[in-house]
DSSP file (Angstrom, degrees, kcal/mol; ACC not computed):
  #  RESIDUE AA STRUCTURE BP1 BP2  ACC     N-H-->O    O-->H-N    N-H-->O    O-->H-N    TCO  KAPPA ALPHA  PHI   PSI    X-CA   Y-CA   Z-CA
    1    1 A X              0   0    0      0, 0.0     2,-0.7     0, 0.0     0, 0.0   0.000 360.0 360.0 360.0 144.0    0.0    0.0    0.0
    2    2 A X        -     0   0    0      3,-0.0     2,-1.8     1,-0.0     5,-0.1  -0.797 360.0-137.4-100.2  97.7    1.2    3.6   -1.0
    3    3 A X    >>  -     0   0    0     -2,-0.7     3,-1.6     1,-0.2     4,-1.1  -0.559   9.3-148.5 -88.3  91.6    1.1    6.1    2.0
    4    4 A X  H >> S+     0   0    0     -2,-1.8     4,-1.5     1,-0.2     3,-1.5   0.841  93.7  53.3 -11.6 -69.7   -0.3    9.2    0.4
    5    5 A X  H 3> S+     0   0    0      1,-0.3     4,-0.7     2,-0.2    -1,-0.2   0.853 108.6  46.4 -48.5 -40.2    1.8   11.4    2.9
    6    6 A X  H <> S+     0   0    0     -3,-1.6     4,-0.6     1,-0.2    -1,-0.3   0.488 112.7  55.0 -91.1   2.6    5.1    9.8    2.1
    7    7 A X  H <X S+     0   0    0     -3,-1.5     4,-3.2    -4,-1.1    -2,-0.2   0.880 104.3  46.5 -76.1 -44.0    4.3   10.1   -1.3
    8    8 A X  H  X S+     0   0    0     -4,-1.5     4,-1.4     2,-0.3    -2,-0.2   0.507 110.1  60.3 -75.8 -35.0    3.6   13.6   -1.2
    9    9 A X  H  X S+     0   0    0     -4,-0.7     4,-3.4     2,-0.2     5,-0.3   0.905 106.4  47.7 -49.5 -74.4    7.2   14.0    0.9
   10   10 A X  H  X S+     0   0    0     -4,-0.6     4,-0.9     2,-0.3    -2,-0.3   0.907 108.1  50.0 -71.5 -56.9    8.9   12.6   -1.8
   11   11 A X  H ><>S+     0   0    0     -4,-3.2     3,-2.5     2,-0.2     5,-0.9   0.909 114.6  53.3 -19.2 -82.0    7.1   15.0   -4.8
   12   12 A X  I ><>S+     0   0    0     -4,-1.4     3,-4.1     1,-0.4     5,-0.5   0.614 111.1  41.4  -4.4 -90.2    8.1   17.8   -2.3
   13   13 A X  I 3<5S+     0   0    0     -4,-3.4    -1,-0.4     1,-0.3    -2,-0.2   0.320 110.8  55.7 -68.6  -1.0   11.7   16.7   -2.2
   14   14 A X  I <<5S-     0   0    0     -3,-2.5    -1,-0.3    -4,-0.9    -2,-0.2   0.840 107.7-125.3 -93.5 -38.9   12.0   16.0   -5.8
   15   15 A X  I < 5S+     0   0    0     -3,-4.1    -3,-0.2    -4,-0.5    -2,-0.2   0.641  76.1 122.5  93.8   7.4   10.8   19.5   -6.7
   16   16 A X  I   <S+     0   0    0     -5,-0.9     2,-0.4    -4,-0.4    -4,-0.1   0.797  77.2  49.8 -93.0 -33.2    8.0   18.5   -8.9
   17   17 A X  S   <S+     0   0    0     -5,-0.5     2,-0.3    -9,-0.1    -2,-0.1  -0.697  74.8 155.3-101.2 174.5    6.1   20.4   -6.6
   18   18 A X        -     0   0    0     -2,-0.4     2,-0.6    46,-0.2    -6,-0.0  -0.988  40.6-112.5-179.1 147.2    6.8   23.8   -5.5
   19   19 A X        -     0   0    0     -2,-0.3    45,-0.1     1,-0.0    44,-0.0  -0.845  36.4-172.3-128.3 124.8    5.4   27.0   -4.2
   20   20 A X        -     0   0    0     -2,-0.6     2,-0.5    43,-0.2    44,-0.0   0.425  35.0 -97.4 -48.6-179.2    5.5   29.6   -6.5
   21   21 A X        -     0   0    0      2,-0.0     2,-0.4    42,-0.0    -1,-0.1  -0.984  42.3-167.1-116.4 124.3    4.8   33.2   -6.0
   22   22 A X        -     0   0    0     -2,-0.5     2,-0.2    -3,-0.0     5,-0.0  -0.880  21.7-127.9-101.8 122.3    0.9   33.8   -7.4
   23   23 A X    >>  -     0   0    0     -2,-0.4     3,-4.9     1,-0.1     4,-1.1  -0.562  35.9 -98.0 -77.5 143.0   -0.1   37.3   -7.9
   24   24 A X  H 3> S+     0   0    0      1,-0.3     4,-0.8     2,-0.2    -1,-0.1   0.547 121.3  47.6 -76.3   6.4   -3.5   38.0   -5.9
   25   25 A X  H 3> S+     0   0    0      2,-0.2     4,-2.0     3,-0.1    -1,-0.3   0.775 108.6  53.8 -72.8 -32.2   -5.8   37.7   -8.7
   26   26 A X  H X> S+     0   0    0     -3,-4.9     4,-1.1     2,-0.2     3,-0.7   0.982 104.0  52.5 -65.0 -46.4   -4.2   34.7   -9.5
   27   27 A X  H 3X S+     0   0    0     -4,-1.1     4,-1.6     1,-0.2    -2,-0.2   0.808 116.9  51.6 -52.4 -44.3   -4.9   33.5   -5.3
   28   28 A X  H 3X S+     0   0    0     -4,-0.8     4,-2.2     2,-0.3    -1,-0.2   0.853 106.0  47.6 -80.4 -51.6   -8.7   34.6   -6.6
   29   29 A X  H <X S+     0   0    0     -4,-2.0     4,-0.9    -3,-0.7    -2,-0.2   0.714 112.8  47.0 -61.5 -39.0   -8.8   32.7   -9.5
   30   30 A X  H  X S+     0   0    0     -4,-1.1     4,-1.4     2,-0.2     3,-0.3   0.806 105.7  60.5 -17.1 -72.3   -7.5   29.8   -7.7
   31   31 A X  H  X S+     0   0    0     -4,-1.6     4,-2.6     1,-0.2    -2,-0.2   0.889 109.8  43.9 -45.5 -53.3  -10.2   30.4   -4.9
   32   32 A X  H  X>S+     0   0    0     -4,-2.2     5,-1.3     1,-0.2     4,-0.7   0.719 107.0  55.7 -95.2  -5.1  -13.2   30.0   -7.5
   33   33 A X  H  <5S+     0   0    0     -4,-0.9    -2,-0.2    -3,-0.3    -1,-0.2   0.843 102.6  53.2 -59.8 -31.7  -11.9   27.2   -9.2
   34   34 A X  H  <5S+     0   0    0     -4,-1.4    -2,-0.2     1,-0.2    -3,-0.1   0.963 106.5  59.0 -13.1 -82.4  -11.8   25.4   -5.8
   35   35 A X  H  <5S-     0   0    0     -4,-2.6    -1,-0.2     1,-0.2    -2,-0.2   0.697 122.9-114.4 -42.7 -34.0  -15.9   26.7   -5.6
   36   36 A X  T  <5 +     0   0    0     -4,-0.7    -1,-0.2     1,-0.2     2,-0.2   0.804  61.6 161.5 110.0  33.2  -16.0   24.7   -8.5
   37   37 A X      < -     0   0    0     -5,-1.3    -1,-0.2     1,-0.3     5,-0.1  -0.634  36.0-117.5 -31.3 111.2  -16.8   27.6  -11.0
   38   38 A X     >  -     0   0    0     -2,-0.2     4,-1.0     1,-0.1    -1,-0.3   0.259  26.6-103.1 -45.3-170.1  -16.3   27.4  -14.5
   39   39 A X  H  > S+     0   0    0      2,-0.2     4,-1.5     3,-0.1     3,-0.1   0.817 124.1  41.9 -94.6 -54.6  -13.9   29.7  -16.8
   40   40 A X  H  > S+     0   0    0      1,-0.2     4,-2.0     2,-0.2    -1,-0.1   0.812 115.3  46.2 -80.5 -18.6  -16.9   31.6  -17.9
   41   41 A X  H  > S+     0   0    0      2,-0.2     4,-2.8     3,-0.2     5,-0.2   0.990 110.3  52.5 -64.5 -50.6  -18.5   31.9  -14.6
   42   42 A X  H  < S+     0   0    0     -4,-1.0     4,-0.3     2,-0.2     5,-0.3   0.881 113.8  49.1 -46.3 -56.3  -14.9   33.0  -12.7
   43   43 A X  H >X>S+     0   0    0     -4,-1.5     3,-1.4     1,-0.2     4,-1.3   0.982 108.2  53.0 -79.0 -34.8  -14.8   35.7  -15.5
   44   44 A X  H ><5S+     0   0    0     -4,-2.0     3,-0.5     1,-0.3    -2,-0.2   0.904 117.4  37.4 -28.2 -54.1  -18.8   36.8  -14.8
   45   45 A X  T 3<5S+     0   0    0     -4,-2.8    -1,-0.3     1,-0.3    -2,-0.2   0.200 119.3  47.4-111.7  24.2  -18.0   37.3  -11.0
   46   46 A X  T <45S-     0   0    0     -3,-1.4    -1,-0.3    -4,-0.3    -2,-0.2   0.182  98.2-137.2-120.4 -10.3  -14.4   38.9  -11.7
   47   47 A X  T <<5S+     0   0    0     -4,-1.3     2,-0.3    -3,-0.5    -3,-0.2   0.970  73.3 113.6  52.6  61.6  -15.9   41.4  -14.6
   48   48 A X  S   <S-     0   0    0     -5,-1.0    -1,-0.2    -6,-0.1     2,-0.2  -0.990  75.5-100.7-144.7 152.3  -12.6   40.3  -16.7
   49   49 A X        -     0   0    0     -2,-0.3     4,-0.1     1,-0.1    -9,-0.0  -0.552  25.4-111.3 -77.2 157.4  -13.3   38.0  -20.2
   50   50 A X  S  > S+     0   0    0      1,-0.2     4,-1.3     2,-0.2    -1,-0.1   0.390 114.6  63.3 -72.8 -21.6  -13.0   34.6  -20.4
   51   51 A X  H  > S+     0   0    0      3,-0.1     4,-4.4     1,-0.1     5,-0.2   0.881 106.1  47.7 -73.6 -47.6  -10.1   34.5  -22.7
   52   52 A X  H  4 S+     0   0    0      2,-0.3    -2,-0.2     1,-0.2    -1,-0.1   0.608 112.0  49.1 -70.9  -2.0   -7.9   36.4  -19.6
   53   53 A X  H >> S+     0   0    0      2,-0.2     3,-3.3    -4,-0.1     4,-2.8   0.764 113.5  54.4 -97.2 -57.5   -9.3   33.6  -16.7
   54   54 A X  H >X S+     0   0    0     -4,-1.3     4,-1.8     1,-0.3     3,-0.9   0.914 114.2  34.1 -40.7 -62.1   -8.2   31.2  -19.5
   55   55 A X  H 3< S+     0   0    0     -4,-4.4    -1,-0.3     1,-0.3    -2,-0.2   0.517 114.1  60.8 -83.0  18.6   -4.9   32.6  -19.6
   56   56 A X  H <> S+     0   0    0     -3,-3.3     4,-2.1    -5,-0.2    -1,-0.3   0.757 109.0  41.0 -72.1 -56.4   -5.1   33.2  -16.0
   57   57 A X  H <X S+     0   0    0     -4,-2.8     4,-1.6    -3,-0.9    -2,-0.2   0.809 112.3  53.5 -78.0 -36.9   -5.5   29.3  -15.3
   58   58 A X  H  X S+     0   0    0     -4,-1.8     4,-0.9    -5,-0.3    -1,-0.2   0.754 113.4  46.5 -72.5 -30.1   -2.7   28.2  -18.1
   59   59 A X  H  > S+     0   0    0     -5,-0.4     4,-3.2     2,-0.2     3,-0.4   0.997 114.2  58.2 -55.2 -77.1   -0.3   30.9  -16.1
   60   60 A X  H  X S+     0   0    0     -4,-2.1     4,-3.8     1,-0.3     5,-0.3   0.833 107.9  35.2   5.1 -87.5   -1.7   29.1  -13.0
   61   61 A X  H  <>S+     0   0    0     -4,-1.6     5,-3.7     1,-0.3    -1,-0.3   0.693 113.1  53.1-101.7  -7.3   -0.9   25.9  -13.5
   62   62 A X  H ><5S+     0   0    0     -4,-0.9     3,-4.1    -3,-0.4    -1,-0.3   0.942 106.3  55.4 -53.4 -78.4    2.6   26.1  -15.2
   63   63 A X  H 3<5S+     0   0    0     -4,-3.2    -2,-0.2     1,-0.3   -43,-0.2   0.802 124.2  32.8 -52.3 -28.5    4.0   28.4  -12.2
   64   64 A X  T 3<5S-     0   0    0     -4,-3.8    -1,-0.3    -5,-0.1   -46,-0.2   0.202 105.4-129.6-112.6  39.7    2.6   25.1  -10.0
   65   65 A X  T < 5 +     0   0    0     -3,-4.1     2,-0.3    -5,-0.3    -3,-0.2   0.924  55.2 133.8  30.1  68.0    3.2   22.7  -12.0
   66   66 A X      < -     0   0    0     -5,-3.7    -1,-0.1    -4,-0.2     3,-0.1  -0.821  51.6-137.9-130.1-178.0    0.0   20.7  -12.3
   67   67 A X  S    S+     0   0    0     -2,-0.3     2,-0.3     1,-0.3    -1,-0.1   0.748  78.6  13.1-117.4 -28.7   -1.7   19.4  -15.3
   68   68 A X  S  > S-     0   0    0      1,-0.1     4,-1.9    -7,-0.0    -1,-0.3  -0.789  79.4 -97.1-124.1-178.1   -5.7   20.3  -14.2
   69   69 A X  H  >>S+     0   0    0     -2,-0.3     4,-2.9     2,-0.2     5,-0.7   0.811 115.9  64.1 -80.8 -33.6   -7.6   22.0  -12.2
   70   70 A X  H  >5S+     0   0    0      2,-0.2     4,-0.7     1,-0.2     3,-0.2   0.919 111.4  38.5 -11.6 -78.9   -8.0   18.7  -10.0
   71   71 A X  H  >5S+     0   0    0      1,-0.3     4,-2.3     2,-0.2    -2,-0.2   0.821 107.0  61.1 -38.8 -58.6   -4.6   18.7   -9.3
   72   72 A X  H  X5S+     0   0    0     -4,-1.9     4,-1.9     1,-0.3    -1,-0.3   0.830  99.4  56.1 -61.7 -41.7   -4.4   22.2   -8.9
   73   73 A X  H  X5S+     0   0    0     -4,-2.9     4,-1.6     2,-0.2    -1,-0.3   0.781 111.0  51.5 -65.2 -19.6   -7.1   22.2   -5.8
   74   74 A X  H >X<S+     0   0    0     -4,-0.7     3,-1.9    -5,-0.7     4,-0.8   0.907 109.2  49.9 -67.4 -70.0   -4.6   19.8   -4.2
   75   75 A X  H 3X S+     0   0    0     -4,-2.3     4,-1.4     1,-0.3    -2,-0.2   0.625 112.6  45.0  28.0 -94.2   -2.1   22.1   -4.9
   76   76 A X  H 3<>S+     0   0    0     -4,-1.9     5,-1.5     2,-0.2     6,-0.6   0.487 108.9  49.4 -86.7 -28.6   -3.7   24.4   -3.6
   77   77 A X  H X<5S+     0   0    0     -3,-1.9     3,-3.5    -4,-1.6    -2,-0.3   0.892 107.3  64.2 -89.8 -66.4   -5.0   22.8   -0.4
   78   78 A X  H 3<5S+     0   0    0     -4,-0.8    -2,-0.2     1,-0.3    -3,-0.1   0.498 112.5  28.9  18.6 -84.3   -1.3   21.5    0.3
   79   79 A X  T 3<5S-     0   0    0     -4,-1.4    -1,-0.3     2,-0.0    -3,-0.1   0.155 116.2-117.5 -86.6  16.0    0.2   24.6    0.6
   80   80 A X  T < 5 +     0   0    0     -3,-3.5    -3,-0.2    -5,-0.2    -2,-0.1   0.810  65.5 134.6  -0.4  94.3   -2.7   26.2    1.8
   81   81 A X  S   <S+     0   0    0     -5,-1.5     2,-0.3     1,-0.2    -4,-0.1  -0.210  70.6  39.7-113.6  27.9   -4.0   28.9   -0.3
   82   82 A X        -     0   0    0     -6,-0.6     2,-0.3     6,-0.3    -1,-0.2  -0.775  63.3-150.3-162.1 156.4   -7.8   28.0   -0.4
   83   83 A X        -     0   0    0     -2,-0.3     2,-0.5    -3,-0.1     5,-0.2  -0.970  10.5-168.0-120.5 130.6  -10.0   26.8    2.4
   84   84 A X  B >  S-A   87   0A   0      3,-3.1     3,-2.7    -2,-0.3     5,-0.1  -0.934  76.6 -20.9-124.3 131.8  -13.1   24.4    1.2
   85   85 A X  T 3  S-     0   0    0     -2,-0.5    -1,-0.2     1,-0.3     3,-0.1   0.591 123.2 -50.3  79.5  -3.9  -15.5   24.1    4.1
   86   86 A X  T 3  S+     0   0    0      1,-0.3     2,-0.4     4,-0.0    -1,-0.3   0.785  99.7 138.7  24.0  42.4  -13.4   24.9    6.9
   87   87 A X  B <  S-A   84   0A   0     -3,-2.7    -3,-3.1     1,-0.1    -1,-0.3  -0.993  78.3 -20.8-102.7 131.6  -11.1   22.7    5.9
   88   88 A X  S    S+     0   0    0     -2,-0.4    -6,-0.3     1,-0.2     2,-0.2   0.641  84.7 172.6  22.4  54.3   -7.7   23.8    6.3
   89   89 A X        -     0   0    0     -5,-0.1     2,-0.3    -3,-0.1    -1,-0.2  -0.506   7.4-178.6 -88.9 159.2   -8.6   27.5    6.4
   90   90 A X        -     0   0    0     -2,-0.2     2,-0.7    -3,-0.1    -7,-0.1  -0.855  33.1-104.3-147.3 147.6   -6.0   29.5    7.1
   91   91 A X        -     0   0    0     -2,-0.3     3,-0.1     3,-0.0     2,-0.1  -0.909  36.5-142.5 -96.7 115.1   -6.1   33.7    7.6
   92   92 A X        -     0   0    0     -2,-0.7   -11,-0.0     1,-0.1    -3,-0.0  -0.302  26.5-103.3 -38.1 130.5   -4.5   35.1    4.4
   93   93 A X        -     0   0    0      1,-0.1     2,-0.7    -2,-0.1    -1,-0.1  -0.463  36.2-125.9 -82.4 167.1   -2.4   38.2    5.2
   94   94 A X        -     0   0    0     -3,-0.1     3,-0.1     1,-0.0    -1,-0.1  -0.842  32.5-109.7-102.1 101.4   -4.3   41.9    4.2
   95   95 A X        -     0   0    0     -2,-0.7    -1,-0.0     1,-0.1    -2,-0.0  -0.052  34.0-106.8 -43.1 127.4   -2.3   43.8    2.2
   96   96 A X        -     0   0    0      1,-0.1     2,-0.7    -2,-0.0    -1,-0.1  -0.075  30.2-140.6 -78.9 120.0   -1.0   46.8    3.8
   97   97 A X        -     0   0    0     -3,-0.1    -1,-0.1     2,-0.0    -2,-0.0  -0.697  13.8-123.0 -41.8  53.6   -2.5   50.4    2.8
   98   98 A X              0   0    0     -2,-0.7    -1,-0.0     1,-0.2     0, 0.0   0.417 360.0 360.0 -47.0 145.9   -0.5   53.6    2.3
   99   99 A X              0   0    0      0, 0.0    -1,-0.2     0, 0.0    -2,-0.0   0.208 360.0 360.0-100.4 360.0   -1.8   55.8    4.5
């Protein structure tokens, strides 16, 4: 039997996974694929077109090296940058305001 965790260890250390730096519309885009949101839905409730969440999500999932959006919620719960449920929510820092 294959222990998920020490599999996941071993990705890690290999370097096939990795966490990038995502700019925070990309962390958004991310967030509503999670919800389970289509590409045209994501651009509806982000007021951006559906070609730019497409190339939003192809950006996506090169900088973390996944091949779908499957993956990419693993991803994404891993390192936690989305919370589904209340599961493994985490507080996001708030970017700081000039005053």
């Amino acid at each position: 039997m294959v222990d998920i965790a020490e599999s996941e260890t071993k990705m890690t250390a290999k370097g096939t996974q990795t966490n990038p730096i995502l700019s925070d519309r990309e962390l958004q885009v991310i967030e509503l694929v999670a919800l389970g949101l289509t590409n045209q839905d994501i651009a509806v409730r982000l007021e951006i077109s559906k070609r730019t969440v497409d190339n939003h999500i192809s950006n996506i999932l090169h900088k973390t090296k996944t091949d779908n959006r499957v993956s990419l919620v693993r991803w994404a719960l891993q390192w936690g940058k989305v919370c589904l449920d209340r599961v493994n929510c985490c507080v996001l820092p708030v970017p700081e305001q000039n005053a």
